[in-house]
Each structure stands twice: as structure tokens, then as C-alpha cells.
BAFIKE-985647 format. One record per residue: residue in one letter; x, y, z of N, C-alpha, C in turn. Coordinates in pm, 1 decimal. Each point is the difference from the previous one (the first is absolute). Last residue first. Layout:
<recs>
+------+----------+----------+----------+----------+----------+----------+----------+----------+----------+
: type :     n.c1 :     n.c2 :     n.c3 :    ca.c1 :    ca.c2 :    ca.c3 :     c.c1 :     c.c2 :     c.c3 :
+------+----------+----------+----------+----------+----------+----------+----------+----------+----------+
:    A :        X :        Y :        Z :        X :        Y :        Z :        X :        Y :        Z :
...
+------+----------+----------+----------+----------+----------+----------+----------+----------+----------+
</recs>
This chain:
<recs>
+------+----------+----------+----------+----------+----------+----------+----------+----------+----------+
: type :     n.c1 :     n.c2 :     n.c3 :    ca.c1 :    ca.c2 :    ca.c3 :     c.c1 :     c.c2 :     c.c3 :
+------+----------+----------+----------+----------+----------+----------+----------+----------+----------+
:    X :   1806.2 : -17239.7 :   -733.0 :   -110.7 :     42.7 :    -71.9 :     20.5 :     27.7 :   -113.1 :
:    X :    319.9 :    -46.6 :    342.4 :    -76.7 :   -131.4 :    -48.5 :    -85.4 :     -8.0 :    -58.8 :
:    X :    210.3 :    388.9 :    201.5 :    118.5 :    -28.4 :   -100.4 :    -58.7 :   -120.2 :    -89.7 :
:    X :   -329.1 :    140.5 :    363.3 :    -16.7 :     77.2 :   -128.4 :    133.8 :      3.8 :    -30.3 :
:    X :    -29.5 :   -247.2 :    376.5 :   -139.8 :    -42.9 :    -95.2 :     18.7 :     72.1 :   -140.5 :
:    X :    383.7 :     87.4 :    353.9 :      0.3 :   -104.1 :    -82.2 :   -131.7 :    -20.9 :    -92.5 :
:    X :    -41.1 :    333.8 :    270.3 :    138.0 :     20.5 :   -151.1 :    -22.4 :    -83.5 :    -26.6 :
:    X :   -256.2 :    -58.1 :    383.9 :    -61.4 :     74.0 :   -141.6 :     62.5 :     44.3 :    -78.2 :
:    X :    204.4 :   -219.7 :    356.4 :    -79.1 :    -83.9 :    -67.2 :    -83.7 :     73.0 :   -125.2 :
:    X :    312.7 :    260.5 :    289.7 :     54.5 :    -89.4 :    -82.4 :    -70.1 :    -66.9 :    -78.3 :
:    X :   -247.2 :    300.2 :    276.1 :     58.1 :     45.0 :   -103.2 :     77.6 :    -59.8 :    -81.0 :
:    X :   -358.3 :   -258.5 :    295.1 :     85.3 :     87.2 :     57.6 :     66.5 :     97.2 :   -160.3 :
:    X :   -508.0 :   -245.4 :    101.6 :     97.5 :    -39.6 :    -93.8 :    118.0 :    106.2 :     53.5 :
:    X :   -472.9 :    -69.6 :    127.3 :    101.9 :    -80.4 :     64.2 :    129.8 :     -5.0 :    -36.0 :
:    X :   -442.2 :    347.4 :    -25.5 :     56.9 :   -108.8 :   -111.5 :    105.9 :    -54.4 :    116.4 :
:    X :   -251.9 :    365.2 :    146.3 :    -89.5 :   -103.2 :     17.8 :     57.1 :   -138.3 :   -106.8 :
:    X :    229.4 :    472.4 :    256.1 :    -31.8 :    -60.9 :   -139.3 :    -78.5 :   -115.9 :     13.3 :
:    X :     86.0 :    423.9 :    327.5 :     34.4 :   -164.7 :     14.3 :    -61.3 :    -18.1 :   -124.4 :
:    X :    -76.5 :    411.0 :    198.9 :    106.5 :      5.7 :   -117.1 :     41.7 :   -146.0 :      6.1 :
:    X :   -356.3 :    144.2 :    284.4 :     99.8 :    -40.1 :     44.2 :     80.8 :     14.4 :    -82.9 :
:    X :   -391.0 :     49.3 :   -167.8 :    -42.7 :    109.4 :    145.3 :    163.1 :     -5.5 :     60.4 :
:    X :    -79.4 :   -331.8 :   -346.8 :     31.9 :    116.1 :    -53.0 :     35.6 :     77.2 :    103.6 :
:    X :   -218.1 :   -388.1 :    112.6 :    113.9 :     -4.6 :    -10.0 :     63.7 :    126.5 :    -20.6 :
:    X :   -464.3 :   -142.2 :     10.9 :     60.1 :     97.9 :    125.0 :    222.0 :     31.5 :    -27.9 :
:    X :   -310.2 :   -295.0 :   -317.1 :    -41.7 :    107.8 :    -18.8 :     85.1 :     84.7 :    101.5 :
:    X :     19.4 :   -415.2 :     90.9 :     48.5 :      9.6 :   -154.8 :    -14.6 :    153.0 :    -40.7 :
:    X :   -243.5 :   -159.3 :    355.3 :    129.0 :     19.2 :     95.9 :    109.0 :     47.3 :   -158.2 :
:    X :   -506.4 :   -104.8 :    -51.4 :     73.4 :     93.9 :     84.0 :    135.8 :     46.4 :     41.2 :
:    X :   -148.7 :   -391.0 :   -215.3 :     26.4 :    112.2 :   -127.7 :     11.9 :    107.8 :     83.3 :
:    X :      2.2 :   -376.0 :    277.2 :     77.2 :     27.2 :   -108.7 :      2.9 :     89.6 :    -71.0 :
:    X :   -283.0 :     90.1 :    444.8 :     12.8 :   -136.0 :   -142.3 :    123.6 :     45.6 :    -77.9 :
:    X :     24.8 :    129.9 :    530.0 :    -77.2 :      2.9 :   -113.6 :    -23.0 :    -94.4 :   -109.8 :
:    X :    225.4 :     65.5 :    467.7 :   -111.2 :    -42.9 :      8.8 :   -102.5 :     76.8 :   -112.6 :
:    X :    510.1 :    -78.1 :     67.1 :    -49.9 :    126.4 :     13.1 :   -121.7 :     -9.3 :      8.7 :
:    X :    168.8 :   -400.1 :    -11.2 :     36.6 :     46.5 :    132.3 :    -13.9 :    160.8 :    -57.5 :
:    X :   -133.0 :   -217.8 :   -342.4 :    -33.9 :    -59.6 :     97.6 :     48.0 :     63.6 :    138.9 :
:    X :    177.7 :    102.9 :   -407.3 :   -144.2 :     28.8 :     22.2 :    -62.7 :    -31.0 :    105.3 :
:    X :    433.2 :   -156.2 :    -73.4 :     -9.7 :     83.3 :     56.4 :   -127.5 :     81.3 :    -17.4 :
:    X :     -1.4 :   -429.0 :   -168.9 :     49.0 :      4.4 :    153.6 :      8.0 :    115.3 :     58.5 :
:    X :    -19.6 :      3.0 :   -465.7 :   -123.6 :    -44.7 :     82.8 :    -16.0 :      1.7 :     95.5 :
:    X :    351.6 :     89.4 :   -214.0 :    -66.1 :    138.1 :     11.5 :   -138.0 :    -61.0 :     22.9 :
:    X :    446.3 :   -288.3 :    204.8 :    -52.4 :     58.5 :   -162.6 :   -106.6 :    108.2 :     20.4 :
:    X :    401.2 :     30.6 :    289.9 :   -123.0 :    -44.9 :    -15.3 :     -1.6 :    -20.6 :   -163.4 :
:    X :    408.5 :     96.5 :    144.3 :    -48.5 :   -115.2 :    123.9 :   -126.0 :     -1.4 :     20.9 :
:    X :    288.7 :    315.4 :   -347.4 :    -65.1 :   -193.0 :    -45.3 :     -9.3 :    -56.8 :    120.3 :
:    X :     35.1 :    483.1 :     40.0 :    160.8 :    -52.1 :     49.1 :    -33.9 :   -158.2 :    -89.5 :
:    X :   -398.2 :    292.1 :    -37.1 :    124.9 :     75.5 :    -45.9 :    148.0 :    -84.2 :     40.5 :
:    X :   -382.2 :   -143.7 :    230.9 :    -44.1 :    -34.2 :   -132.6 :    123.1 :     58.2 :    -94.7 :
:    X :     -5.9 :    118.0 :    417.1 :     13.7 :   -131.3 :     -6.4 :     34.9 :    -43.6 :   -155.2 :
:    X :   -129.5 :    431.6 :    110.0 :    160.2 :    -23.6 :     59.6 :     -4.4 :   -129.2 :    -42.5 :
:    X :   -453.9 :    125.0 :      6.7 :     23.8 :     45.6 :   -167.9 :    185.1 :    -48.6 :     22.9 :
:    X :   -271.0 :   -106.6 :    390.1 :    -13.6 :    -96.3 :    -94.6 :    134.5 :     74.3 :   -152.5 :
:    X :    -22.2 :    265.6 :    378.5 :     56.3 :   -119.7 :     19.2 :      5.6 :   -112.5 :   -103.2 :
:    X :   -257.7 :    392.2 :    -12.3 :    152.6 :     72.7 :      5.9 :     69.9 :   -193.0 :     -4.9 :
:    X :   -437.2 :     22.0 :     86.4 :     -2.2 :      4.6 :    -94.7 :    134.9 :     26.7 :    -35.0 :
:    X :   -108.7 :     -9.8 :    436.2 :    -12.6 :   -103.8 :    -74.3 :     15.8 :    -39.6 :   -137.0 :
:    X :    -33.0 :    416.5 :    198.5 :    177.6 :    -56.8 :     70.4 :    -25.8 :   -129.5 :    -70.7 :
:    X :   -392.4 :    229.5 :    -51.5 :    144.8 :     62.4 :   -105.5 :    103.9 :    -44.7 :     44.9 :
:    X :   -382.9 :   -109.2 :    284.3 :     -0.5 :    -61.3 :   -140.8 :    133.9 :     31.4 :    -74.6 :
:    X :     -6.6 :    199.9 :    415.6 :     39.4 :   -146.6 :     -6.9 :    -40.9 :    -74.2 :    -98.0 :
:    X :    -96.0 :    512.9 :     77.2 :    133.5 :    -45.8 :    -52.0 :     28.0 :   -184.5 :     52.9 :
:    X :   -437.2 :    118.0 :     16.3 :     42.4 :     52.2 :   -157.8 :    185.4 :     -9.7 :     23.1 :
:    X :   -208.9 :    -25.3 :    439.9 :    -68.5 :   -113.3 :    -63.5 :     52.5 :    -13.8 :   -206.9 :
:    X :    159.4 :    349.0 :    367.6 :     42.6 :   -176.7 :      6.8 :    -37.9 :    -45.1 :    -95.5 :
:    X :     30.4 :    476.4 :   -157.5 :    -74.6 :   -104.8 :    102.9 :     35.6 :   -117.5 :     19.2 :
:    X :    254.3 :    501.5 :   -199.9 :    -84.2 :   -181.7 :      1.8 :    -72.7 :    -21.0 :     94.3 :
:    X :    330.8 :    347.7 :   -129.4 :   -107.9 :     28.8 :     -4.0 :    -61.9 :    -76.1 :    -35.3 :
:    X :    458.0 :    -18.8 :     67.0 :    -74.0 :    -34.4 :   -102.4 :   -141.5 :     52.5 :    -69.1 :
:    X :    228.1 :     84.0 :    448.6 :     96.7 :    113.9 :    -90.0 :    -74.3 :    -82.2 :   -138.8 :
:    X :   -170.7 :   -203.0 :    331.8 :    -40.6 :    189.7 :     22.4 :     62.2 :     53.4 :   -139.8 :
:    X :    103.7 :   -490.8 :    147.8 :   -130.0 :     12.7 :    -56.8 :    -39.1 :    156.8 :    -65.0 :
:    X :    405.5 :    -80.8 :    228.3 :     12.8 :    -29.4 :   -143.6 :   -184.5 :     25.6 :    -66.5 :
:    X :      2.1 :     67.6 :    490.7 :    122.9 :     87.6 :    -79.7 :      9.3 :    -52.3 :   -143.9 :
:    X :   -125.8 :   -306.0 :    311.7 :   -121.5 :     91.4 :    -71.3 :     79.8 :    104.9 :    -79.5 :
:    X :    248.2 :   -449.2 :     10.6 :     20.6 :     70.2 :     78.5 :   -136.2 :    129.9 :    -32.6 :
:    X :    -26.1 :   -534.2 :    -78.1 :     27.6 :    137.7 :   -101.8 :     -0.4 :    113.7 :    122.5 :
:    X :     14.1 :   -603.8 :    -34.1 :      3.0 :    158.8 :    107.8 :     86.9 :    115.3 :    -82.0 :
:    X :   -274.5 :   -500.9 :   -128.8 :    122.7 :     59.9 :     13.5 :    -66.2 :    157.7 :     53.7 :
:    X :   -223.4 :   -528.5 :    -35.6 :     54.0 :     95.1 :     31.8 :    122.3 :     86.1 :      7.2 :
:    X :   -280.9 :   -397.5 :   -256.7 :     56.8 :     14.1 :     52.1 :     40.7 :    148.6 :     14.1 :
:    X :   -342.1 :   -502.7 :   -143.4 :     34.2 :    179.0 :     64.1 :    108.3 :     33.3 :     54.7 :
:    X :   -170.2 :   -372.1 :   -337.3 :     60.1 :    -18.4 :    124.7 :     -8.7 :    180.2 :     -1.7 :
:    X :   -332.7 :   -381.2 :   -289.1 :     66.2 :     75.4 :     22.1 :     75.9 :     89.2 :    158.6 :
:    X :   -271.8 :   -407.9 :   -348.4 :     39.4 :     60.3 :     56.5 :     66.3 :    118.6 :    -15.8 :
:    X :   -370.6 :   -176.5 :   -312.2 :    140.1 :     33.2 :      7.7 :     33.8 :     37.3 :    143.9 :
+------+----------+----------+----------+----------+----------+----------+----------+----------+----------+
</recs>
């Protein structure tokens, strides 16, 4: 699998007041990113497993940590399923 690197600039100050480390807060920025993606339908939850650099059931599981629902289904669509039931 390729892959592209890319840099962004975290003022240290944010790092301090987080009480992070580069290295741990750029997984969780990664992970922050995929779970946003995946949450807006511009990942599927593979893809975004992927760019959080876990397995599926990982990232399925991490969801919760985020209050992001791991079903796809919006509130209209799940009225409609259960008026259809």
C-alpha cells in the first residue's frame, strides 16, 4: 500500500495545554480524522480504518470513544425502516 505524508503545524502550546506528545497526539489527530470522515459518509469504515491505521473491527469498536454510531442509517431512514416493519 502506498502511502503519502503529510505535515501539519501544531502550535507546542496546544501540545502542553493537551498534555501530549507529538508522537501520541498525531495518531489521535489521525484517528479524530478518519472517525469525522467516516461520520460525514466520505469514508466507508474500511477506508477510514485504514487511514486511522487500524483494522476494521478496531476502528468499529473506537467509534463509541467518539459517540459516532457505527450504523449508517440517519433518524428519518430509521422511522421510515420501523413504520415498514
Amino acid at each position: 500500500m502506498s502511502t503519502v505524508a503529510i505535515s501539519v503545524q501544531i502550535p507546542e502550546e496546544s501540545l502542553i495545554s493537551l498534555k501530549e506528545q507529538p508522537e501520541t497526539f498525531a495518531r489521535e489527530l489521525q484517528m479524530l480524522a478518519a472517525v469525522k470522515l467516516y461520520e460525514l459518509g466520505k469514508l466507508s469504515s474500511g477506508r477510514a480504518a485504514q487511514l486511522a491505521g487500524v483494522t476494521r473491527v478496531e476502528f468499529l469498536l473506537a467509534l463509541g470513544r467518539y459517540q459516532v454510531s457505527p450504523f449508517a442509517l440517519d433518524a428519518e431512514t430509521l422511522a421510515e425502516d420501523i413504520a415498514n416493519a
